[in-house]
C-alpha positions as CSV (number, residue, x, y, z in Angstrom):
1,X,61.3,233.4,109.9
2,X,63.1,236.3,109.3
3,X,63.1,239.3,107.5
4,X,66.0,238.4,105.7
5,X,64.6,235.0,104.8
6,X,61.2,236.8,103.5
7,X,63.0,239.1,101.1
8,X,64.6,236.5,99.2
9,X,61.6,233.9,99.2
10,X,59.7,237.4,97.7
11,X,62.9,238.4,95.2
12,X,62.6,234.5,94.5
13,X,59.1,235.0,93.3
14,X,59.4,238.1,91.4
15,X,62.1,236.4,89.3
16,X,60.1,234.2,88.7
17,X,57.4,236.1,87.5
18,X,54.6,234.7,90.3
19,X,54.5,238.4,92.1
20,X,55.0,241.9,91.7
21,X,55.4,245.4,93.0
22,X,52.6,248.0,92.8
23,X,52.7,251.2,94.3
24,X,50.6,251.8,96.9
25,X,49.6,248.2,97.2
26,X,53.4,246.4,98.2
27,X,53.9,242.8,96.4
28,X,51.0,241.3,94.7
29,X,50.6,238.0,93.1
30,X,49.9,238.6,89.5
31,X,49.8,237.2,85.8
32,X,53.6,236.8,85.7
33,X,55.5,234.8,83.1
34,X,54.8,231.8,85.5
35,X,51.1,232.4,85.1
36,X,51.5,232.5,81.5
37,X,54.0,229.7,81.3
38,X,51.0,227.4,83.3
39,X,48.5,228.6,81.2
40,X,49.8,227.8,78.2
41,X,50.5,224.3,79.6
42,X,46.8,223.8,80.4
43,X,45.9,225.0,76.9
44,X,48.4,222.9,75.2
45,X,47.1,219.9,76.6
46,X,43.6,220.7,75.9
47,X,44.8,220.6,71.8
48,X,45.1,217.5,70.5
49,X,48.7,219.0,68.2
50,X,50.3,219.5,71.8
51,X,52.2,215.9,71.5
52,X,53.3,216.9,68.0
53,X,54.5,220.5,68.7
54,X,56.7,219.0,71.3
55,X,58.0,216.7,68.8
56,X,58.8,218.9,66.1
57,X,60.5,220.9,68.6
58,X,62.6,218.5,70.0
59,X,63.3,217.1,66.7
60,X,64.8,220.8,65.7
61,X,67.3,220.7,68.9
62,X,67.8,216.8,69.7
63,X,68.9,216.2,65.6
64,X,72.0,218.6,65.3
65,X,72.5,217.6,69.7
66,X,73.1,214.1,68.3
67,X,75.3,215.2,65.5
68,X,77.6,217.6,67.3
69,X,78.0,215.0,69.9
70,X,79.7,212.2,68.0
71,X,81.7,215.5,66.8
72,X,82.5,216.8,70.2
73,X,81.8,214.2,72.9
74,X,84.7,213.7,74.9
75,X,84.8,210.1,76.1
76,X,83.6,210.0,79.9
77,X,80.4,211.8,77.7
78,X,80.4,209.0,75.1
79,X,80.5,206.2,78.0
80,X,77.7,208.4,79.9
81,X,75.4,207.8,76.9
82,X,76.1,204.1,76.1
83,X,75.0,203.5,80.7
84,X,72.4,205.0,80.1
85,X,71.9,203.0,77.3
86,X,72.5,200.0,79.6
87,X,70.4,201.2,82.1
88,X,67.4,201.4,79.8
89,X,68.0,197.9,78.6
90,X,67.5,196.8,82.1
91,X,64.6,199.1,83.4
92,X,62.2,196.8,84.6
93,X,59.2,199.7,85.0
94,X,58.8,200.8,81.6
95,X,56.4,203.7,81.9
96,X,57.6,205.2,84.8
97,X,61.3,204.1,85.2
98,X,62.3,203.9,81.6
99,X,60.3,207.3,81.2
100,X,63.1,209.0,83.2
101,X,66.3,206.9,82.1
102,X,64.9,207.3,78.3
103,X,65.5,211.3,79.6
104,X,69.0,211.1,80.8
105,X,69.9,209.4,77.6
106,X,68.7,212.4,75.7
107,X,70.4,214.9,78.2
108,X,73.8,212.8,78.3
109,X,73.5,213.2,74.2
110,X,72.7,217.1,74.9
111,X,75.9,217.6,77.3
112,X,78.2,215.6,75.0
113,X,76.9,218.3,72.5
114,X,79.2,220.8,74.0
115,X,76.4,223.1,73.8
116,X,75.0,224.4,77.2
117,X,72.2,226.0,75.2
118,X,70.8,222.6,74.0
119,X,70.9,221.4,77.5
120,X,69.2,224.4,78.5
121,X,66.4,224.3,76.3
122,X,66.2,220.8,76.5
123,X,65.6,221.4,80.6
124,X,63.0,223.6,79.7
125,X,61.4,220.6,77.8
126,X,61.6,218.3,80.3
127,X,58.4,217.9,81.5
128,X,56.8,217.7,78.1
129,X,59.2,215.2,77.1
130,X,58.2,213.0,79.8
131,X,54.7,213.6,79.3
132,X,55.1,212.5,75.6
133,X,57.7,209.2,77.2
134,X,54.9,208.2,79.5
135,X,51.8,208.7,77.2
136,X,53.5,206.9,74.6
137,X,54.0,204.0,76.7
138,X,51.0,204.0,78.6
139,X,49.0,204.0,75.3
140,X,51.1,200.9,74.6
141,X,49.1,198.7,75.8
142,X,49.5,195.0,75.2
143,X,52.7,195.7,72.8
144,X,54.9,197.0,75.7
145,X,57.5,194.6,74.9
146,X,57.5,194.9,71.0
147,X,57.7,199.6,71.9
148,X,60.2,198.9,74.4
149,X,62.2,196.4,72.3
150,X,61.8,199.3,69.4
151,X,62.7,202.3,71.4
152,X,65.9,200.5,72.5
153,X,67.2,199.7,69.3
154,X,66.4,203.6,67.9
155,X,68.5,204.3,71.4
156,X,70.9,202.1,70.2
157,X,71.4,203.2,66.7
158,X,71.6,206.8,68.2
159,X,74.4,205.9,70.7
160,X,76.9,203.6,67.4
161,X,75.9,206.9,65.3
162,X,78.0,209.0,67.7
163,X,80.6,206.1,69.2
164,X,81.7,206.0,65.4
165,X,81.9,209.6,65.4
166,X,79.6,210.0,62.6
167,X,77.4,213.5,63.2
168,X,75.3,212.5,59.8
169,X,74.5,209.2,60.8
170,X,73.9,210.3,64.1
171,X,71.3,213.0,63.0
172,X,69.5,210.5,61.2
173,X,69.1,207.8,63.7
174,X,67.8,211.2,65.8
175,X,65.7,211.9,63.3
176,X,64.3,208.6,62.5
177,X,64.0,207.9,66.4
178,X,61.8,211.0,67.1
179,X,59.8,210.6,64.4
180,X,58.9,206.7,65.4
181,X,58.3,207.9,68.8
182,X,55.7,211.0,67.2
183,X,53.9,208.3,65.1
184,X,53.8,205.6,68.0
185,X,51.8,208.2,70.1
C-alpha cells in the first residue's frame, strides 16, 4: 500500500483511541479509549447488573424518544415505525432475526424523535441492546411464542401511542415495554 493509505489507517486508529504517539518510539498501540471501552465490556458482562444497567439506561433515552416522536414524527417516520412493526410480526427467526428488526423499530422511534442525539447514543447502545434482545429470547425457552406474542403487543402499543400523537401515552407504553423486557430476562 501506500504511504498515503498508511497515514490515514494510523490517523484512523489514533481517533480511535487504539494507538498513539510517543516520542522517540513513533506510533504505539496503547490503553486508548478503545481499550477501555473493551474492557469495560468484558467487566460488564462478568456482573450479573450488566443486563439491568443497560435497561435503566435505555429506559432514560427510549421513554422521552417515544414521547417526542408522536410529538414530532413527520409521517414517512410514523409509517417507518409501524413496517417495522410489520416486519417483526412476520420474522420467522425470533432470536436472531427478530433481534435485529426489534432494533430498527427502536431506532425508527429514535429518528422520528427529531433528536440526532438520541439516535446517537442509542448507536452507541447497540450492541448491548442486542445482547439484552437475544439473551432474552434465548432464555425463552419453551415460551417463545407466548415472549414473542408479548413483545409484539408492547411494540404495538408503542407504535398507536405515537400514531395518535399522544407523547404521554407513548412514554408509558415505553416505559411499561422496557420494563417487561428487564423482568423477562
Amino acid at each position: 500500500v501506500s504511504r498515503n493509505v498508511v497515514r490515514e489507517a494510523i490517523a484512523q486508529l489514533r481517533s480511535a483511541g487504539a494507538v498513539h504517539s510517543r516520542q522517540g518510539l513513533g506510533t504505539v498501540v496503547g490503553l486508548g479509549e478503545a481499550d477501555a471501552a473493551r474492557q469495560s465490556d468484558l467487566m460488564a458482562q462478568s456482573d450479573p447488573s450488566h443486563f439491568h444497567h443497560v435497561y435503566e439506561l435505555r429506559a432514560i433515552i427510549e421513554m422521552q424518544g417515544a414521547a417526542l416522536a408522536a410529538r414530532r414524527g413527520d409521517a414517512a417516520q410514523l409509517a417507518a415505525i409501524s413496517g417495522t412493526l410489520d416486519r417483526l410480526q412476520e420474522a420467522e427467526r425470533w432470536e436472531r432475526e427478530g433481534a435485529e428488526i426489534d432494533l430498527e423499530f427502536h431506532f425508527a422511534v429514535a429518528r422520528a424523535s427529531g433528536n440526532p442525539y438520541i439516535v446517537e447514543t442509542l448507536g452507541f447502545l447497540r450492541n448491548k441492546m442486542r445482547e439484552t434482545i437475544v439473551a432474552t429470547r434465548q432464555r425463552s425457552g419453551g415460551i417463545v411464542g407466548e415472549v414473542k406474542a408479548l413483545t409484539i403487543s408492547e411494540h404495538a402499543a408503542i407504535r398507536d401511542a405515537i400514531l395518535a400523537r399522544d407523547g404521554d401515552a407513548a412514554r408509558r407504553a415505553m416505559a411499561r415495554h422496557i420494563r417487561n423486557a428487564a423482568a423477562r430476562l
